[in-house]
N, C-alpha and C positions, 0 to 999 in steps of 0.2 A: 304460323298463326292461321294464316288462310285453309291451311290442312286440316288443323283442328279443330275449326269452326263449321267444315262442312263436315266433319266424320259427325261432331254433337249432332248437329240439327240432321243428318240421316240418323242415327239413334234416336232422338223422339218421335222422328217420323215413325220408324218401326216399332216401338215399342207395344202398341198393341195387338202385334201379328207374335203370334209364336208356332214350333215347330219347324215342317218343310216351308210354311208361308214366311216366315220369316225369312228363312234363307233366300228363297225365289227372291223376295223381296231384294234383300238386298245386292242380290246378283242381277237384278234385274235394271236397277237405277244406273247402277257402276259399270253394264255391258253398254244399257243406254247412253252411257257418256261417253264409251270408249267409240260407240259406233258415229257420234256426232262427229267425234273429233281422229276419226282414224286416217281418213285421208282425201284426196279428188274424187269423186265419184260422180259418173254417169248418172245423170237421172234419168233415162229412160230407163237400165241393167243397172243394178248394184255392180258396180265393180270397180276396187281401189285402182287407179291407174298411178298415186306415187301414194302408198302408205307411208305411213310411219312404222316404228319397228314396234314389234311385240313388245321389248323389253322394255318398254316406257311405257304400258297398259297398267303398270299398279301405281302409279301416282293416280290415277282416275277413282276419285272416291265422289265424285260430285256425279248427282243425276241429268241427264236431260231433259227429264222431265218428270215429278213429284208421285209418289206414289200414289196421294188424292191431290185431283187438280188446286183443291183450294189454299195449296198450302206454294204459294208462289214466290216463296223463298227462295229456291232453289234454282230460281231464274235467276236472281244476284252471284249466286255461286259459280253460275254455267258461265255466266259474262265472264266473271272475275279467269275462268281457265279458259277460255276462247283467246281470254286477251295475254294469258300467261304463253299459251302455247305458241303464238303468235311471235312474241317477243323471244322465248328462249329455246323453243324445241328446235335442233340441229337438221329435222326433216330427210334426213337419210335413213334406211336401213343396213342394217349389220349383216342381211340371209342368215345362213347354218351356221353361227356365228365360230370361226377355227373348225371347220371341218378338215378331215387329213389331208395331207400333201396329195395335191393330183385331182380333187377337188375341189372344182372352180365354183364354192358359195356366194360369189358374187357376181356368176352371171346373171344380166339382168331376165331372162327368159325364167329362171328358177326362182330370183327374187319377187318376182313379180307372179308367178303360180302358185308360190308361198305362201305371199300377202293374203293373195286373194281365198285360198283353201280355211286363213286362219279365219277372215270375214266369213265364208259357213258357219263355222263351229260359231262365231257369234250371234249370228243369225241364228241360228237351229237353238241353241242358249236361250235367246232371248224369245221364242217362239212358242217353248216347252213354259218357259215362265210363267210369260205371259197368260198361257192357258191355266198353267197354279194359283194365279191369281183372279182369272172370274175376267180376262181380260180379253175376252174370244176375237172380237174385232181385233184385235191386236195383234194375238196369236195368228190371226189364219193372215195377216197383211206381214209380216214377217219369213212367215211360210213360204208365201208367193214369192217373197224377196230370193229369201234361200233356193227355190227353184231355177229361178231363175237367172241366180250366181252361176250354181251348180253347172247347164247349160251352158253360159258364156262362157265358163273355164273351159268345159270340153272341147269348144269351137275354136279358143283362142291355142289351148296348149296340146292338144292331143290329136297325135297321128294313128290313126289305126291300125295302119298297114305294117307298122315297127311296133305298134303295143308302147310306146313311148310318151309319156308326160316332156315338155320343154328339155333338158338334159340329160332325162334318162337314169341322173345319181337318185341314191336311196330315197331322199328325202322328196325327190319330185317323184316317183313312184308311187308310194307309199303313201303323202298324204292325201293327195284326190281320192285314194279310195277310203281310209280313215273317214274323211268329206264329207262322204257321199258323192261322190261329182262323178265316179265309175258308174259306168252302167252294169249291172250287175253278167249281162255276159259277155263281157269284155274283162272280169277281173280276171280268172285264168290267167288269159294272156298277158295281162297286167302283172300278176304276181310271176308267172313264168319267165318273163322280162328280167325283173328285178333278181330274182335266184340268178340267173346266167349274169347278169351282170355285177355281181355280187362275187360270184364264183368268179368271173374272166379276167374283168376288169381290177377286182376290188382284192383279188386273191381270198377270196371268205373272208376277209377282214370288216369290222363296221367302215362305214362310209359318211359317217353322220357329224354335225355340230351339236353345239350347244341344244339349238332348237329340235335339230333331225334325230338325237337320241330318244328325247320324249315320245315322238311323232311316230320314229320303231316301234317302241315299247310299247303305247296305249293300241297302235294295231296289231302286232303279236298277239296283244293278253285279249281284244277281244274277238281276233282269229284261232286262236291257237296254236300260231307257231312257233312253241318252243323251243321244236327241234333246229330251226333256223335262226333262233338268237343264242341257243348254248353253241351250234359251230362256232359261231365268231367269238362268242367269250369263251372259247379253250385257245385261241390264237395268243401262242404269247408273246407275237411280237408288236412292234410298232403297227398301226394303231389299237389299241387294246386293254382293256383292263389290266390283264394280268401282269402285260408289261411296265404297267405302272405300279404294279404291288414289288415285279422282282427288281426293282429299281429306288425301293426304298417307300415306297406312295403311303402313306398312311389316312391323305385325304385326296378326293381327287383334284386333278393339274386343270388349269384353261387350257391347255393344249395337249393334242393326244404323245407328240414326243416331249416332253417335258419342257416346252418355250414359257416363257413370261410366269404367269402365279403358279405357285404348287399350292397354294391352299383355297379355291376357287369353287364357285356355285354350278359347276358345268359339268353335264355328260350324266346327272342324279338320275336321270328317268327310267335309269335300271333299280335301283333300288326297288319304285313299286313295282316292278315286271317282276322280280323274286316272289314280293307278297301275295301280289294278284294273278302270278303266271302259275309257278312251283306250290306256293301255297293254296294260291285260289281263293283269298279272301276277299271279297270284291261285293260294294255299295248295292244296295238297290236304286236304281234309279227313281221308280213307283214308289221307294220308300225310303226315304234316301237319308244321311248320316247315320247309319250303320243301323236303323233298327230295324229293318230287315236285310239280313247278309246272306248274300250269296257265296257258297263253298263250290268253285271247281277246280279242281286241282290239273293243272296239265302235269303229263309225263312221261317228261322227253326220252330218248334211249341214254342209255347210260345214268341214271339215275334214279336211283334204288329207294330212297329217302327224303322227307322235308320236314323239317321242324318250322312251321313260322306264325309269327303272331302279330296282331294288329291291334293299339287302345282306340278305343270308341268314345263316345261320349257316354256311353250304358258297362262299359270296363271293357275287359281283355278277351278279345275272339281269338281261337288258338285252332292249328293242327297239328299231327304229329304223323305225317302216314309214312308207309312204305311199300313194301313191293317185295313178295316173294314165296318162290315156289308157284308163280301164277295166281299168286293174290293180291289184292289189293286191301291192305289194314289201316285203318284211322281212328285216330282218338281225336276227339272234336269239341271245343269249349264255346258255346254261345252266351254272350254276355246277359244277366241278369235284364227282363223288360223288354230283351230281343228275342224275333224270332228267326230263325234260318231255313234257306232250302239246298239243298243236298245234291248233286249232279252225278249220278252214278257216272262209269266210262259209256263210251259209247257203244252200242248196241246190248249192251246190260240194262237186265228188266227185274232182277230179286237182289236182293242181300240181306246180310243177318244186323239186322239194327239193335244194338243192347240186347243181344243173344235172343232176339227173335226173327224168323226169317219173314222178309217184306219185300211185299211185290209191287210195283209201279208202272201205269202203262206207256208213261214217258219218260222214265228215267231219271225222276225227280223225286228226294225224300226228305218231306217238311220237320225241321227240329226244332220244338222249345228249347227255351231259356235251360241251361244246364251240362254237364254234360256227358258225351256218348260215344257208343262204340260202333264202328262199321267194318263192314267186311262184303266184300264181291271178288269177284270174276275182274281181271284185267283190261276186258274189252278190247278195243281199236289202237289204241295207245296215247297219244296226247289229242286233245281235246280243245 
């Protein structure tokens, strides 16, 4: 009851926002709750010193504070989950929840780099909102916050002289710079790290949990490294995708050798790495629930073809490309109301758009609603 009574009164609150305010909106109330109630925190530095786990972020439907001040309901609601979380939340986390054998997800050095990497991504959320909503004071004091996460992490968990995040596994690599928390020349050496380690340690195998697959995949898709997440999904052994399809898998296991559920919400964060990696269908942020999409397709060696498609709230965004003879060909569908932009490969400046040739001086080629034909040059290779 208590659930349903605060999901109502955030629906009236929001109801006269529509669009991307809308959304801000209500991602903004729900991050604000989650940040109230996330963990110990330093008040001079943001930094969770005992979070709670990620996986209990989507009970938080209660604001911590109203979208217009004057509406002070939402103060009864906060009570009502300060005092729930109090009473029942178990106050442990889970880390890389069953990452493979040989990684130790629950040392606390990793646990606690993790926490605090997810505390960015809330903070930088809640920052970007805040400014969607006309709420600048707001935005730029979150900003500051997120700065200054950013730093603390670096001080607490990274050695420079080894290129090492706390344990050095995928997942503490990986997401400080996902983060932002890398200084941008230090990623190199950061991602250099993680490959050898990857390679020595991990046998090219993933290395990840529950959480650390996502955290792979959203940095992959907007690095572009494909060609480092299809090695490890040809691996068919333990740990592995594939080793769970030649074993029977028709949905995926909580565990990567087949322990405890076989029909389980774990390890999915590949799925959108297909859509957003191979196919390239991927959000605007500036303009965000898909009505304007961005098309960039990476592609990796050994893959010739991708069919993939994604519904919208505007309908079905689609590609069809492939790869041959030193071409690159695409059939392209932008849903009705949207509009798209185009990402040649890299170092490509023409291509033939619906059998005209078109030149671009950055490599971008804007699409209406409809759809159309491409053709270039191969470029650099995955992107």
């Amino acid at each position: 009851m208590r659930n349903l009574l605060c999901k109502a009164a955030l629906l009236l609150l929001l109801a006269p926002l529509a669009g991307p305010q809308r959304a801000a909106a209500q991602g903004y109330v729900k991050l604000n709750a989650l940040y109230a109630l996330v963990g110990v925190v330093n008040p001079s530095v943001e930094f969770a010193i005992s979070p709670k786990s990620t996986l209990q972020t989507d009970i938080v439907v209660s604001p911590w504070k109203s979208i217009n001040r004057k509406h002070m309901t939402f103060a009864i609601f906060m009570g009502e989950y300060r005092r729930y979380f109090k009473e029942h939340n178990r106050g442990w986390y889970l880390g890389d929840w069953l990452a493979p054998e040989g990684v130790d997800y629950t040392a606390q050095e990793s646990v606690d780099l993790v926490s605090n990497c997810y505390l960015c991504e809330c903070l930088d959320a809640l920052s970007k909102m805040a400014a969607l909503l006309g709420r600048e004071e707001e935005a730029a004091r979150y900003g500051e916050r997120l700065q200054a996460l950013r730093t603390r992490i670096g001080e607490e968990f990274y050695n420079p002289e080894t290129a090492r995040y706390a344990t050095g596994s995928q997942i503490d690599q990986i997401y400080p710079m996902l983060a932002g928390v890398t200084a941008s020349e230090e990623v190199p050496k950061v991602t250099q790290r993680l490959f050898r380690e990857t390679r020595e340690r991990l046998g090219g195998h993933i290395g990840c949990g529950l959480v650390g697959v996502t955290v792979l995949t959203d940095w992959a898709i907007r690095e572009g490294q494909a060609d480092f997440v299809c090695s490890m999904l040809r691996k068919r052994d333990v740990p592995g995708y594939l080793a769970m399809i030649d074993r029977g898998a028709t949905t995926t296991w909580e565990h990567w050798a087949g322990d405890r559920s076989r029909i389980h919400n774990c390890f999915n964060g590949i799925g959108a790495w297909f859509v957003q990696a191979l196919g390239g269908i991927r959000p605007d942020e500036r303009d965000p629930g898909y009505r304007h999409i961005l098309f960039r397709p990476q592609t990796p060696a050994g893959i010739r073809w991708v069919r993939a498609t994604k519904e919208t709230p505007y309908g079905t965004a689609a590609i069809d490309w492939e790869i041959a003879e030193g071409r690159f060909a695409a059939d392209i569908v932008v849903p009705a109301n949207s509009t798209a932009t185009f990402f040649l490969p890299d170092g490509v400046r023409t291509c033939e758009l619906d059998g005209r040739t078109t030149g671009t001086p950055d490599g971008r080629v804007a699409l209406a609603a409809g759809r159309h034909t491409l053709a270039c040059a191969t470029g650099h290779g995955s992107r």
